[in-house]
Every structure is written in structure tokens, then in C-alpha cells.
C-alpha positions in Angstrom: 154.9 98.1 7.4 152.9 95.3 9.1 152.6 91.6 10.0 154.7 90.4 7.0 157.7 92.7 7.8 157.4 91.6 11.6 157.4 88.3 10.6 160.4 88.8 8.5 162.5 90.5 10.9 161.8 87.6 13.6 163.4 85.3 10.6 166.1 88.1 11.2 166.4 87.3 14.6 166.5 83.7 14.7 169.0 83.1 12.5 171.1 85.8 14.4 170.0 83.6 17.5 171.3 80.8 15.7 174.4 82.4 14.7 174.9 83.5 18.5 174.8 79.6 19.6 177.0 78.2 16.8 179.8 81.0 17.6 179.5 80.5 21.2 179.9 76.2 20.9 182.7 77.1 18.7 184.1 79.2 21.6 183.3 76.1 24.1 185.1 73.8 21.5 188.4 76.1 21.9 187.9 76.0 25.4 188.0 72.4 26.0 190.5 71.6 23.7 192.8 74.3 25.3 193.2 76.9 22.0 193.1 79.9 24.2 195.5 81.2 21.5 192.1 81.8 19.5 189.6 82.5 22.5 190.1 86.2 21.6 189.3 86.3 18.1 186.5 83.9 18.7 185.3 86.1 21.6 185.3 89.2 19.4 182.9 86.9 17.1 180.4 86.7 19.8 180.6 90.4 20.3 180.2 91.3 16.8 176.9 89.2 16.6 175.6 90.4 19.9 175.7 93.7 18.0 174.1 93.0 15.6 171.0 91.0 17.6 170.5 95.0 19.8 170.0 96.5 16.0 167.5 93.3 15.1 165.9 93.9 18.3 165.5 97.3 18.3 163.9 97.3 14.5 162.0 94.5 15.7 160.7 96.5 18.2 159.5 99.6 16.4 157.9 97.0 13.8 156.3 95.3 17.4 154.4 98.8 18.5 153.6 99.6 14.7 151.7 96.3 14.7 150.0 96.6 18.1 148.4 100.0 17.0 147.2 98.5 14.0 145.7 95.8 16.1 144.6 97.9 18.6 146.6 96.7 21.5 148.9 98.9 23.2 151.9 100.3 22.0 154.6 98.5 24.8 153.0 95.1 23.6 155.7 92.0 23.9 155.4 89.7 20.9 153.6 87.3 23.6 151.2 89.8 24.0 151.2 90.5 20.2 150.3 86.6 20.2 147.4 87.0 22.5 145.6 90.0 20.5 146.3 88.4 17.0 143.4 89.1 14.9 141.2 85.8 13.3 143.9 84.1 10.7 147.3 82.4 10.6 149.3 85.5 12.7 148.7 84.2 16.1 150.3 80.7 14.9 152.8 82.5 12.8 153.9 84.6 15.7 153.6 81.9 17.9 156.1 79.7 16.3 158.8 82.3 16.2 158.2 83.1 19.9 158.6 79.2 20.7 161.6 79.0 18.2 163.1 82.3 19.8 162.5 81.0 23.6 164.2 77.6 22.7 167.1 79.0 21.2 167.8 81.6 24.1 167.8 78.9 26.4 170.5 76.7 24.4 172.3 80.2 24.1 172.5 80.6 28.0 173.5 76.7 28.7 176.5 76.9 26.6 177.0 80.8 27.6 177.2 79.3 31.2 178.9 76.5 30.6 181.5 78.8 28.6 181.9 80.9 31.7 182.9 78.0 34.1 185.3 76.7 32.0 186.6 80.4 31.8 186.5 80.4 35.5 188.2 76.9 36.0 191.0 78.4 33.7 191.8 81.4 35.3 191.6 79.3 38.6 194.1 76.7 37.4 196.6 79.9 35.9 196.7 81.9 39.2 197.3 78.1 41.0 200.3 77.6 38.4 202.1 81.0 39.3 201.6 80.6 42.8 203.4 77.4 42.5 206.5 78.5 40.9 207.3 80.3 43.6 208.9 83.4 41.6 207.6 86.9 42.2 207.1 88.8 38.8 210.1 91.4 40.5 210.8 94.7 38.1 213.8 96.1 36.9 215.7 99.1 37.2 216.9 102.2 35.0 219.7 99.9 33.4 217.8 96.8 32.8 218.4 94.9 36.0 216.3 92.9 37.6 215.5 94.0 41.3 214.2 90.3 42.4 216.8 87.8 43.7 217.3 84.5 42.6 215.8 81.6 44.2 218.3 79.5 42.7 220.5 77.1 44.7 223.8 78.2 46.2 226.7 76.4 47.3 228.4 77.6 50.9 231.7 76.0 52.3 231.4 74.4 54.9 235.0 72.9 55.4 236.2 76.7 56.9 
């Protein structure tokens, strides 16, 4: 264990990162195009991946405190940190390029995840507006298969009596 495995992982990471974005523009591309027939199955992507980013992170950070004790720098270290107590060689720039390449990509990540949400939002809004203009209550039915609601349909009264 050491740098080389750290730096591997990261790799790991980023491309999980990477996956993360691509699955949640697909998700916006639904969105706007009004597929919510698919929204599930491309939310259950998302979930799938976000899985697997807590087990890369988690075995990133194990690697992250082995590391720091073999640079003697504590065991909590961040990679930032990890960055800052690189010993003399290419590590520092090494770890300093994934931190970068991670930081840029989470940020994309939460602009689309965002943007994702308020369409979401905007949706649901529009839904709710589009039963409470129909103007008929959901109603239930009884043991035989009635409906209790009554029709809001028009009627016809004589008025010649």
C-alpha cells in the first residue's frame, strides 16, 4: 500500500465522478424533454453510482491515513492536507491534480444536481396545479365497487312545470 495505490484509487474516483455527472445530465435530458416514464430507472442509475462513490471513498480513505503515517502527518489528514505534507518528488503535483480534477467535477455534479431538482420541483408544481384544475375529488368506492363521489357532470331540470 502507498502513494501508487492512492493514486490509483483517486483514478477510481474520478471516473465514478464522471460517471455521476453523465447519469445525472442524462436525467436532466429526460427531464426537459418530458420522459418522466424513464425518470425512475434513470434515477435508480444515480443511486447505484452514488453507491458505489461511499465504497471508493471509504477505501480511499483508509489508503488516505495509511499514507499520512507513512509521511508522518496525521492520521485524519484530507487529501489537501496530504498535498501540503507531500514529501520532495512528483506526489504533491500528482495529488494535486486529482484534488483539482475532483473539486471541478463536484461542482459540475451539484449545478446539474440543482438544476435537476428545480425542474423536479417545477413539475410536481405544474401536476398538483393540473388536478386542482379539474375540479374532481379523487372520491373512493364502496364494498360493491361504487363510487361514493357525485358527478359534476351537467344536468338538465324542466323548467316548463
Amino acid at each position: 500500500m502507498g502513494a501508487n495505490e492512492l493514486s490509483a484509487l483517486l483514478w477510481r474516483e474520478r471516473e465514478l465522478l464522471e460517471l455521476l455527472l453523465f447519469k445525472l445530465e442524462e436525467e436532466q435530458l429526460l427531464l426537459t424533454a418530458g420522459r418522466s416514464r424513464w425518470i425512475q430507472h434513470a434515477t435508480r442509475e444515480v443511486e447505484q453510482v452514488m453507491e458505489r462513490l461511499r465504497a471508493a471513498g471509504l477505501a480511499r480513505s483508509v489508503e488516505v491515513a495509511a499514507v499520512a503515517l507513512e509521511w508522518s502527518t496525521t492520521e485524519d489528514a484530507s487529501l489537501r492536507d496530504l498535498v501540503a505534507g507531500a514529501p520532495d518528488g512528483p506526489w504533491s503535483d500528482i495529488f494535486s491534480a486529482h484534488l483539482r480534477a475532483m473539486t471541478t467535477v463536484t461542482a459540475e455534479i451539484k449545478r446539474v444536481r440543482d438544476s435537476n431538482d428545480t425542474f423536479l420541483r417545477e413539475a410536481l408544481r405544474s401536476t398538483q396545479e393540473t388536478f386542482a384544475t379539474t375540479g374532481s375529488s379523487g372520491g373512493t368506492y364502496d364494498s360493491t365497487g361504487a363510487s361514493d363521489s357525485v358527478s359534476a357532470g351537467g344536468r338538465l331540470f324542466d323548467t316548463s312545470l
